[in-house]
C-alpha positions as CSV (number, residue, x, y, z in Angstrom):
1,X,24.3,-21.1,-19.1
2,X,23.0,-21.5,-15.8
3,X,22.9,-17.6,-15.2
4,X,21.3,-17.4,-18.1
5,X,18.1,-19.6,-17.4
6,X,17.6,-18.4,-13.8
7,X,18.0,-14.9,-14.5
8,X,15.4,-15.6,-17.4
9,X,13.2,-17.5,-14.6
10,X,13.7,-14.3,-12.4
11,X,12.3,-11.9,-15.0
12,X,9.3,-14.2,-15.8
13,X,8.6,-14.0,-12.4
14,X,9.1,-10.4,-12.0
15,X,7.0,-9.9,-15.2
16,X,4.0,-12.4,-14.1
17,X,3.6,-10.3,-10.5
18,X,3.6,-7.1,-12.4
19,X,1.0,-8.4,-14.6
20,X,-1.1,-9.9,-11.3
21,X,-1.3,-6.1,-10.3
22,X,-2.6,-4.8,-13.8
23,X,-5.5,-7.3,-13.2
24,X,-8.7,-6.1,-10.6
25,X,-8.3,-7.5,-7.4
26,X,-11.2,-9.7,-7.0
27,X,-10.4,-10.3,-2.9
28,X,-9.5,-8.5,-0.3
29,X,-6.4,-10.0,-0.1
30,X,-5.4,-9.2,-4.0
31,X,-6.5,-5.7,-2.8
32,X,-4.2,-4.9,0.0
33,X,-1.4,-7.0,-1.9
34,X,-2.1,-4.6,-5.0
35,X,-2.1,-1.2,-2.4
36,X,1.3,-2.8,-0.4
37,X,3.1,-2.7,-3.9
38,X,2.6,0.3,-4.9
39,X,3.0,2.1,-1.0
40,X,6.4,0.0,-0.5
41,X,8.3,2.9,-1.6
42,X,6.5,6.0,-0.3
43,X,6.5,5.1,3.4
44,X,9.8,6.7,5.3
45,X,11.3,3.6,7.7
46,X,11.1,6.0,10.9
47,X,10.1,3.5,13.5
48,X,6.7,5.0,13.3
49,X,3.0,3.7,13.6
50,X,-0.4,5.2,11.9
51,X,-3.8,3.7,11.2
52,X,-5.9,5.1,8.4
53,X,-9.6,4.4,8.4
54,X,-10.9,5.1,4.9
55,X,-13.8,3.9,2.5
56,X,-13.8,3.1,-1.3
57,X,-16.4,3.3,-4.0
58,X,-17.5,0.6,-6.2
59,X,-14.9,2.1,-8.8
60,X,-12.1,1.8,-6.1
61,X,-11.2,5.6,-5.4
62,X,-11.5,6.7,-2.0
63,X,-15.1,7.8,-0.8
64,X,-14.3,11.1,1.6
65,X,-11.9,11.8,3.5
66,X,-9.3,9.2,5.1
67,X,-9.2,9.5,9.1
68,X,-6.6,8.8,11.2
69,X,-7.4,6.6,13.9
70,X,-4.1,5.4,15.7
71,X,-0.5,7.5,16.0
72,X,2.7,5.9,17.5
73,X,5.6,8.6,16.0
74,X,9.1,8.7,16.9
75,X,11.9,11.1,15.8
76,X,11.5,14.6,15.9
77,X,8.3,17.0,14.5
78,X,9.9,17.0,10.6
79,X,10.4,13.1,10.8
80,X,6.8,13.1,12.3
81,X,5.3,15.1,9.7
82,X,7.1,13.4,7.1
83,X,5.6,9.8,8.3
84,X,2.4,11.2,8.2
85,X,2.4,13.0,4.7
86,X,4.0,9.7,3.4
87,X,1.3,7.7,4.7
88,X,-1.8,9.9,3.4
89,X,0.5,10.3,0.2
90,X,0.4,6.8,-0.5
91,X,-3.5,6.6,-0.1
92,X,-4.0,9.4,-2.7
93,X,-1.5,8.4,-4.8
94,X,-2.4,4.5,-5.2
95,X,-6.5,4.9,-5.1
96,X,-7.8,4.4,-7.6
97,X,-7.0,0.8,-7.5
98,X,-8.5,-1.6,-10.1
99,X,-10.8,-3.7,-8.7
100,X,-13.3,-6.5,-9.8
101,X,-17.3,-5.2,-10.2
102,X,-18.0,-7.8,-7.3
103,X,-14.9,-6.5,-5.1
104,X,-16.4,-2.9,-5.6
105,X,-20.3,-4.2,-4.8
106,X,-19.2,-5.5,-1.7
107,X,-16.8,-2.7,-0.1
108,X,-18.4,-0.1,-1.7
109,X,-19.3,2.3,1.4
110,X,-18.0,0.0,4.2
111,X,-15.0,1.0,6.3
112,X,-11.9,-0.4,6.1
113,X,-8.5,0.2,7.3
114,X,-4.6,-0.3,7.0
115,X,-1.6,0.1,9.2
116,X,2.1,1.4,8.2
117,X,4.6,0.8,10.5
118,X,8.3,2.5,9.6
119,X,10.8,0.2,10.2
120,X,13.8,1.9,11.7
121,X,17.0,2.3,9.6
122,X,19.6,-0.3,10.9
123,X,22.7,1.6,12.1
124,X,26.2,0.7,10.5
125,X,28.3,-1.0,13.4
C-alpha cells in the first residue's frame, strides 16, 4: 500500500514538471530550465566544454546564427566533433521554445548565452 501511494506521488510529480514545460517560460530562469530538459539527453558526457552565444525572437526561435565563443574538447577529433554537433544539435532541435509575450519583448534581439560541459563517463573499477 505504501508502494502504491508513493509511486502514485512520483508520477504526479513527474506529470506536474512535464506540464511546467508545456507552459511559456515567463523568466529567464523557466527559460533555461525549459532548454536544460529538453538538451539533457543530446549532449555526449566527453569531459568537454563549449559556449554558444545566440539570440531569440520574440516568438522564441533562434534569430541567426549561433556562435561559438569558448572551446575546451578532450578525446580525440570524432569525440570532438561529436560534442560539438551535439551541442549546436540541441540548440536547433529545442528552439523554438514557448515563451511568455513579455519573455519574448524583453530578449527579443539581445544576446544571450549557455554553457555545456560533458561530464566524463565514470570508469568501472
Amino acid at each position: 500500500m505504501n508502494r502504491a501511494i508513493a509511486a502514485g506521488l512520483l508520477l504526479i510529480g513527474c506529470l506536474e514538471r512535464a506540464e511546467a514545460f508545456e507552459r511559456p517560460a515567463n523568466t529567464l530562469r523557466e527559460l533555461s530550465q525549459a532548454f536544460t530538459h529538453c538538451a539533457r539527453l543530446r549532449i555526449q558526457p566527453t569531459g568537454s566544454e563549449i559556449t554558444i552565444l545566440f539570440s531569440l525572437k520574440r516568438d522564441g526561435s533562434l534569430l541567426g546564427k549561433p556562435r561559438i565563443t569558448y572551446s575546451k574538447l578532450k578525446g580525440d577529433s570524432d569525440d570532438q566533433r561529436e560534442f560539438v554537433g551535439s551541442a549546436l544539435s540541441a540548440l536547433s532541435t529545442c528552439f523554438p521554445l514557448n515563451i511568455s509575450d513579455a519573455l519574448g519583448g524583453a530578449i527579443a534581439g539581445r544576446p544571450l548565452s549557455i554553457r555545456f560541459i560533458g561530464r566524463p563517463v565514470p570508469s568501472a573499477i
